[in-house]
C-alpha positions as CSV (number, residue, x, y, z in Angstrom):
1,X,0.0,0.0,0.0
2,X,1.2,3.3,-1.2
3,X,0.4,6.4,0.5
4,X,-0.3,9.9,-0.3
5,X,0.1,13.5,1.2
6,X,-3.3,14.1,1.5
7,X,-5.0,16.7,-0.6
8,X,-7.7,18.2,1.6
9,X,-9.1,21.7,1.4
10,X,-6.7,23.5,4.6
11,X,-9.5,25.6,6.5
12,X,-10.0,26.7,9.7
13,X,-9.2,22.8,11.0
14,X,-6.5,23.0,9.1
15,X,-4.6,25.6,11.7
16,X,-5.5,23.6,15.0
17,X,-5.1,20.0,13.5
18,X,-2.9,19.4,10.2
19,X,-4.6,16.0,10.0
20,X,-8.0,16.8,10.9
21,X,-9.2,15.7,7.7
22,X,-7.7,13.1,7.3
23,X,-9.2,11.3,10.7
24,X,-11.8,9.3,9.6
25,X,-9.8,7.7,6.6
26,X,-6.9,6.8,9.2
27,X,-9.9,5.4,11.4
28,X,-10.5,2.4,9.7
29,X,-6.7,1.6,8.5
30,X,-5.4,-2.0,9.9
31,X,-2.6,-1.6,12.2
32,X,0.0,-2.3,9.9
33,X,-1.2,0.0,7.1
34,X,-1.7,2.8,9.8
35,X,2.2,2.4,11.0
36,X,3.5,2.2,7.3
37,X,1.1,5.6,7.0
38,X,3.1,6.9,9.7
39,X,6.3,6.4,8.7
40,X,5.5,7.7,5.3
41,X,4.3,11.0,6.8
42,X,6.5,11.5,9.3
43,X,9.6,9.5,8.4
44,X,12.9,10.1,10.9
45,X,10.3,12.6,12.4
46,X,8.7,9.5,14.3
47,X,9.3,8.3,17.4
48,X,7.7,5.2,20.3
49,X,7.5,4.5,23.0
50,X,7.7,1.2,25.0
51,X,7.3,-0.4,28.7
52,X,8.4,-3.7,27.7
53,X,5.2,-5.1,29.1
54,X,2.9,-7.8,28.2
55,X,1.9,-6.6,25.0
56,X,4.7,-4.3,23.7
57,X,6.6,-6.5,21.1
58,X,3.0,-6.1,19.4
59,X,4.0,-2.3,18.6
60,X,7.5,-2.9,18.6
61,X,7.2,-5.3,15.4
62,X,4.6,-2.9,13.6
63,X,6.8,-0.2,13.7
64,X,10.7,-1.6,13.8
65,X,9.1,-3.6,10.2
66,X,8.7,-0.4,8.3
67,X,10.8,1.9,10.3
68,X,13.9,-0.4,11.4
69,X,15.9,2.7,13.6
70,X,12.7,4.2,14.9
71,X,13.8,5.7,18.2
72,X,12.4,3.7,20.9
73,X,11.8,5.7,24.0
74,X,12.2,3.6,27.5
75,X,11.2,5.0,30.7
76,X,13.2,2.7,33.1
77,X,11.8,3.5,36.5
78,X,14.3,1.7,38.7
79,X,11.4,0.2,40.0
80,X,10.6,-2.7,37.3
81,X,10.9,-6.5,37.6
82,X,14.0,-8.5,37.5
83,X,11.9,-10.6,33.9
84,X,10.9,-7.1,32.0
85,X,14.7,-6.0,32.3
86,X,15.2,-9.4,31.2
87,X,12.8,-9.4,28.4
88,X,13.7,-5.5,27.4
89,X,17.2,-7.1,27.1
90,X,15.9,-9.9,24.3
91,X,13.3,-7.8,22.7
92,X,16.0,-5.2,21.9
93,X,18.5,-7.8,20.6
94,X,16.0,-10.0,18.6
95,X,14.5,-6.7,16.8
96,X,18.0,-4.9,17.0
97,X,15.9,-1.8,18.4
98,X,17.3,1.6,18.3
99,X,16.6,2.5,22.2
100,X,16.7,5.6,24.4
101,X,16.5,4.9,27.8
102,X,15.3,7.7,30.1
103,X,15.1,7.9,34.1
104,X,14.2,10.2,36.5
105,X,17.2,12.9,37.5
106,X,16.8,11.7,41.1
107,X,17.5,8.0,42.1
108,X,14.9,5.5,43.5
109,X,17.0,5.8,47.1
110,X,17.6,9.4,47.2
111,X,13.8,9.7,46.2
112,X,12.2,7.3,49.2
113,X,15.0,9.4,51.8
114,X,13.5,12.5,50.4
115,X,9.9,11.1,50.1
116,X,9.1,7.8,52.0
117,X,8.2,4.9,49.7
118,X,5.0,7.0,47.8
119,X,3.6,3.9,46.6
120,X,2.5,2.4,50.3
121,X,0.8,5.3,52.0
122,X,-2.6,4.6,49.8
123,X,-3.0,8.4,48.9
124,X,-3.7,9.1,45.1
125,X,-1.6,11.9,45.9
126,X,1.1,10.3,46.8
127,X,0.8,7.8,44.0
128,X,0.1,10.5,41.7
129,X,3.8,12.1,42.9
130,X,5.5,9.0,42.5
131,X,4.9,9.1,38.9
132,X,5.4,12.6,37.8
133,X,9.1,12.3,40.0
134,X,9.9,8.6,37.8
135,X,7.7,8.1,34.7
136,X,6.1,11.5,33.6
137,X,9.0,14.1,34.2
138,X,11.4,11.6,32.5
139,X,9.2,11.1,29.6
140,X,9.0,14.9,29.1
141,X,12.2,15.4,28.9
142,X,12.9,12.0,26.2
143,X,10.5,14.4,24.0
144,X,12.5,17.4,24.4
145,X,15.3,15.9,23.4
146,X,14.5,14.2,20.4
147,X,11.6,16.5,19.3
148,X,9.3,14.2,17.1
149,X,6.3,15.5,15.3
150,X,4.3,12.6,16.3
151,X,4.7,9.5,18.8
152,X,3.6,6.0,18.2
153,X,2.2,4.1,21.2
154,X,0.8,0.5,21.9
155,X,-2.4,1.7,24.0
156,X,-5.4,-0.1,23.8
157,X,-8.9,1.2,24.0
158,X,-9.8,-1.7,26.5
159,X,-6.7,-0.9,29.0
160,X,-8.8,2.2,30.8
161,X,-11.6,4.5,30.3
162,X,-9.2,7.3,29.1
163,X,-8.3,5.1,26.5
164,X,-11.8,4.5,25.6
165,X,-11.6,8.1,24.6
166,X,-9.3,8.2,22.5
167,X,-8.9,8.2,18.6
168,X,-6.1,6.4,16.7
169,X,-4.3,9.6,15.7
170,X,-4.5,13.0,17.6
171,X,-2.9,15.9,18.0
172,X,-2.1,18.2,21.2
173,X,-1.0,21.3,19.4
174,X,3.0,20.3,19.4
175,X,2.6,16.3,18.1
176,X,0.9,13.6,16.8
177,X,0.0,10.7,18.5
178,X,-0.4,7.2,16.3
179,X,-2.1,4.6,17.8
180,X,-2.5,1.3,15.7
181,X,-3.4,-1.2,18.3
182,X,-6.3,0.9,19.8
183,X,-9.0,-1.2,19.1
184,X,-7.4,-4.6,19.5
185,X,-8.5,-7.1,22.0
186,X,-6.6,-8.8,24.2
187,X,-7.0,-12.1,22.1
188,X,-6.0,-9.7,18.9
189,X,-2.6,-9.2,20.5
190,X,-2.1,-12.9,21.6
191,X,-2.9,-14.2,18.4
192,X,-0.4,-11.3,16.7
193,X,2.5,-12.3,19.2
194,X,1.6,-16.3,18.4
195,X,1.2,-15.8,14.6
196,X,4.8,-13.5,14.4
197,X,6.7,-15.7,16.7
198,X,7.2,-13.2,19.3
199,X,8.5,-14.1,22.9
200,X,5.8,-13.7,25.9
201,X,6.8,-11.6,28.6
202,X,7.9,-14.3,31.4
203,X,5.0,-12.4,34.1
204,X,2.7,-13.1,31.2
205,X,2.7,-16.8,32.2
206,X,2.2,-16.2,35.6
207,X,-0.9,-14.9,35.3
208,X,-0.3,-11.3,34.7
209,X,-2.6,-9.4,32.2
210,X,-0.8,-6.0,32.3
211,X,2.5,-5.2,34.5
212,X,4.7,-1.7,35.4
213,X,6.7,-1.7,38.4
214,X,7.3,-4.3,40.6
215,X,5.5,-3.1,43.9
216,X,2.7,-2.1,42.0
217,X,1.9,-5.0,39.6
218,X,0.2,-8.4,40.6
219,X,-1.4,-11.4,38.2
220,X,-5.2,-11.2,37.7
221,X,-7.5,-13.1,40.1
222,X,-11.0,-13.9,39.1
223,X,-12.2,-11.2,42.0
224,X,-10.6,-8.8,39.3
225,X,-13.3,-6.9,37.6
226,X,-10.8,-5.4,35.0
227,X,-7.2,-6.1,34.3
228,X,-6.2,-2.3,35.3
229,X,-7.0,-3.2,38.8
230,X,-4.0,-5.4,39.4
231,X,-1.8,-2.3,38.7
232,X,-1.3,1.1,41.1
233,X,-2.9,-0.9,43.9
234,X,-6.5,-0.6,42.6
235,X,-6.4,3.7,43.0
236,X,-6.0,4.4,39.8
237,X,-5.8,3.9,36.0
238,X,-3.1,5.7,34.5
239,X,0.5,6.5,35.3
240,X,0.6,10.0,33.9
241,X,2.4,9.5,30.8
242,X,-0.7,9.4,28.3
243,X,-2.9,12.3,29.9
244,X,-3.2,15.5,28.3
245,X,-0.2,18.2,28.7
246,X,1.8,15.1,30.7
247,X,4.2,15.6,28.3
């Protein structure tokens, strides 16, 4: 599939969104054809971003086929299990990926001297702090430095009910954000990882729907009534990273 500057009449939409127009056509795109789309438009002016989670070689193959050094953004929290360090480790090496690995400016010890372990007081707050200090600030800066136009990134409309918000490709007045995955299942990404011979995250086997940082993440019980709840000790859905002017 070959694609096209698109030829839309520029207007007042035009001004706020480049692609405004264009947002229904990239709608109904597969995920493949709406990463090749991507890297047609925006070329070395693309970037990702990753967690190495349960479902990230999914995006990592999509885009790494069509855009082999697409810089790979990795917000490494200090905080993450021993098996996704692993499995970042293989991941990079089987799909040679051109990463950037970003962490906070202060250290996980000086921060709980400073701050107490944020994560165990059950305050949103507190939570809320712990994730601008190692996941949101870091992620700011990874876009300041490499300054792409738009950002490709695996979230699924199922994950939360931000997600369920969202459209495949948007715009926050400085970037674009792709999502091809948005409206997969999580049967759709098994069956990709199965079909593409892609390695399972080891937590994956354990039970584990979705994980981030180790003293935050637990497999899925059947009292779950979604998969987000085994993350952020049931207070919340998102980190920070994906929200509106997070980064």
């Amino acid at each position: 599939m070959t694609f096209h500057e698109h030829d839309c009449d520029y207007t007042c939409v035009a001004a706020i969104d480049p692609l405004a127009c264009d947002s229904a056509r990239l709608e109904s795109f597969s995920a493949a054809a709406l990463m090749e789309w991507a890297a047609a438009r925006f070329g070395d002016s693309l970037a990702m971003s990753t967690s190495f989670g349960i479902q990230s070689a999914v995006t990592l193959q999509l885009a790494t086929r069509v855009l082999p050094k697409i810089p790979v953004i990795w917000i490494d929290t200090g905080y993450l299990p021993p098996e996704t360090y692993r499995y970042a480790d293989q991941l990079a090496s089987r799909l040679n990926l051109n990463l950037q690995v970003f962490q906070s400016a202060i250290s996980p010890s000086r921060m709980e001297a400073r701050h107490g372990r944020l994560w165990e007081t059950g305050d949103v707050a507190d939570f809320q702090r712990y994730d601008d200090i190692r996941k949101v600030e870091p992620m700011r800066r990874a876009l300041e430095a490499l300054q792409p136009k738009a950002w490709v990134s695996g979230l699924r409309a199922q994950q939360t009910d931000y997600r369920k918000t969202l459209t495949r490709v948007s715009f926050d007045g400085t970037r674009h954000k792709v999502l091809p995955i948005l409206g997969w299942t999580g049967r759709d990404v098994y069956e990709f990882m199965h079909d593409n011979g892609l390695p399972q995250h080891p937590l994956f086997e354990q039970g584990y729907s979705t994980v981030g940082d180790w003293h935050t993440s637990r497999s899925l019980s059947a009292d779950d009534a979604d998969e987000r709840g085994t993350r952020f000790n049931g207070l919340k859905q998102e980190c920070g990273i994906h929200l509106p002017n997070a980064a």
